[in-house]
N, C-alpha and C positions, 0 to 999 in steps of 0.2 A: 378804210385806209389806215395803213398804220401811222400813228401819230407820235413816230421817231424817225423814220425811214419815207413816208411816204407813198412808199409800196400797198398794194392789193394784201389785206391781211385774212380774209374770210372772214370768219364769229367772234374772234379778237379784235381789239385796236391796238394790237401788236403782230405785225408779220411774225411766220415760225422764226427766223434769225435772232430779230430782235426780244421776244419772246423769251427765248433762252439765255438771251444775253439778260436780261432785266432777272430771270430769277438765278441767277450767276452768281453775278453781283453782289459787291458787298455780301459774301456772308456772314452773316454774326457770329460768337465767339471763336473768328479766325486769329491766330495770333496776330497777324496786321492790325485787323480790324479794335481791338482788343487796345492796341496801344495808341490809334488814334482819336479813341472814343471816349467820353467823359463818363467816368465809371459809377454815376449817379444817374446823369439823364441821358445818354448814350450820344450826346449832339456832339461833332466833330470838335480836337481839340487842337489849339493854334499853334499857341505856343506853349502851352500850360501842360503839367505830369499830371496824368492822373485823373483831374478834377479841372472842371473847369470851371472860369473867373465867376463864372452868372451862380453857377454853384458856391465856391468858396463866400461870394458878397454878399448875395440876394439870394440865399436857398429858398426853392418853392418845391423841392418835393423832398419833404421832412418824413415819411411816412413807407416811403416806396426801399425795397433791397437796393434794386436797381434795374434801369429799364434797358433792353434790348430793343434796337430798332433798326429794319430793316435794309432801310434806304434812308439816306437825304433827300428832304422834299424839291427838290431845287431840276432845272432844267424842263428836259422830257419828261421825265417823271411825276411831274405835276399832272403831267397831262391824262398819264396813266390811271394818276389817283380822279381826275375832275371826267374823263369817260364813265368810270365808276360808278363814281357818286353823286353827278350830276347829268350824267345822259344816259344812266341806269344799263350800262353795258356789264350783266348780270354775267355774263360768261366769266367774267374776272374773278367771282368770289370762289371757285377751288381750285384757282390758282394762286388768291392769295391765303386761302385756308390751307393749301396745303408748303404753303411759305413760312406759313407760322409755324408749323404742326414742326417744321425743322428743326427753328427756333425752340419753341415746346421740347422737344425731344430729350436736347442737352440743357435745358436748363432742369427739368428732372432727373436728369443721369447727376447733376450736381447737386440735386437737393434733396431730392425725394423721387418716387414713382407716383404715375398715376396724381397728379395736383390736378386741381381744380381750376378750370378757367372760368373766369368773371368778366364777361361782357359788360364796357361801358355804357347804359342804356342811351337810346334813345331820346330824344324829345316826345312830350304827351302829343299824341296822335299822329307821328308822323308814319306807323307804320300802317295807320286805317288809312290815312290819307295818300299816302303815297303808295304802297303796298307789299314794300320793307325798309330793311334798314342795314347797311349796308355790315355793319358790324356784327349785327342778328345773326345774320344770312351764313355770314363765313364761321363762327363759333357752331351753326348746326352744322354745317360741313365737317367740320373738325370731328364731333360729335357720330354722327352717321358714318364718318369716312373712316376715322380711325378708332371709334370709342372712347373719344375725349369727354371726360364728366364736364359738363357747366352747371355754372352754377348762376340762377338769375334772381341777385338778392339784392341789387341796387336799382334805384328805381330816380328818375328826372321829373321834378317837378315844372321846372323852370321852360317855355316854349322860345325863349331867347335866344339865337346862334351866337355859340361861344367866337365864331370867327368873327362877328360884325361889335366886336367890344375893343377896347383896347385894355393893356396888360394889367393896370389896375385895377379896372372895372371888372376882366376874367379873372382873378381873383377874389374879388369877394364874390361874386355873382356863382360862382362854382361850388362857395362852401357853402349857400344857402339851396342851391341845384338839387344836390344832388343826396339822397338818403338812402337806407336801408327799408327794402318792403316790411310788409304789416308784420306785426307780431306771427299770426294765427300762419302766416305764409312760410313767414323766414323759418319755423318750426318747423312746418314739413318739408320744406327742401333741403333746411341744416339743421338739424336740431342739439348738432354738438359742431360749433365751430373749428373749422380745419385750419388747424396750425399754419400750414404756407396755403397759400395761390397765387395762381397768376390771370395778372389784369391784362385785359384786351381791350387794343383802341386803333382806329386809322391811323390818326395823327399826334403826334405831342409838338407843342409848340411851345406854348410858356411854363407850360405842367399842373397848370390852374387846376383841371378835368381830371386829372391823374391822383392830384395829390388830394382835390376831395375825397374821389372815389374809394385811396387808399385809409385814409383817415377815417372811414368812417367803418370800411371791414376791422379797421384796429379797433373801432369802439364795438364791434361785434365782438372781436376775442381771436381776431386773426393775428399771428404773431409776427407771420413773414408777409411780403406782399412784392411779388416781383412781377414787369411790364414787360410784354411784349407790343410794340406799333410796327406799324407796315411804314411808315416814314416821321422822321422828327424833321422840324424847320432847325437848322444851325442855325 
């Protein structure tokens, strides 16, 4: 059933209607969109130019260009993301692979050709145990569907969900998270660090997860580092 409408949706949990309207929506670098958006972490801006207040006072993503996000987490759209990635309604990942790849598209036309995407990893073993991982899933889509290079050179130590913390606690707990693979690895996947990429993730919420992960391709020798999420929490 679809889980906006209510309606018979088939191998979605989104009817065809709703469906199209959800990847509609909000698109990113629309001029709208552009001038309601916080030009650091993309979360919706109130009353503020530009930059918003959690940015201007308390910056936590020191590291990133700047993140492009999808959706606001907020309403039906939770629901989209929690079918997903808690009721493994796998039909969604090349739909939202190919949501990003839009994303993707123009943020190369602005920066470069051809970047690299960097999948945020995983927690240790949840894709043995579970049998993906929902961010995995959609970066081989990208990959396979369009010939999007990734690149998997960040690696999670940490088996603690970043949502069951609160804001302080995700922040430290993300910069000891989250690292760069082995030497003898990160060699043969990169063995000359690429100037930009861009980081891939579900969700940005405090930017804890983002701004390790960025931080730490900076101490690899990456110069730019720009986000794409499929929803930020405002």
């Amino acid at each position: 059933m679809c889980v906006r409408c209510g309606k018979a949706s088939g191998v979605y949990p989104l009817c065809p209607s709703c469906l199209s309207l959800f990847m509609e929506s909000n698109p990113p670098f629309s001029a709208e969109s552009e001038l309601k958006r916080c030009r650091i972490c993309g979360k919706v801006l109130v009353s503020e130019i530009e930059i918003c207040s959690s940015c201007r006072e308390k910056p936590v993503l020191k590291s990133t260009e700047r993140n492009y996000p999808l959706h606001s987490y907020r309403l039906w759209k939770k629901s989209v993301l929690f079918a997903w990635k808690t009721e493994n309604k796998r039909t969604l990942s090349p739909v939202f692979a190919q949501m990003v790849y839009g994303a993707y598209e123009k943020v190369c036309a602005e920066t470069g050709k051809n970047l690299p995407v960097v999948p945020v990893p995983p927690r240790p073993g949840k894709i043995k145990n579970r049998g993906w991982d929902q961010v995995d899933e959609m970066c081989r889509f990208l990959h396979t569907g369009w010939n999007v290079p990734v690149l998997k050179i960040l690696c999670r130590k940490s088996r603690v969900q970043q949502k069951k913390l609160g804001r302080l606690r995700r922040l430290d707990r993300a910069e000891k998270s989250y690292h760069l693979v082995g030497k003898k690895v990160l060699r043969r996947l990169a063995p000359v660090p690429p100037k930009s990429v861009v980081l891939i993730d579900d969700v940005l919420t405090t930017g804890a997860t983002f701004e390790a992960c960025a931080s730490k391709l900076r101490s690899f020798g990456v110069q730019k580092v720009y986000g794409i999420t499929l929803f930020v929490v405002d």
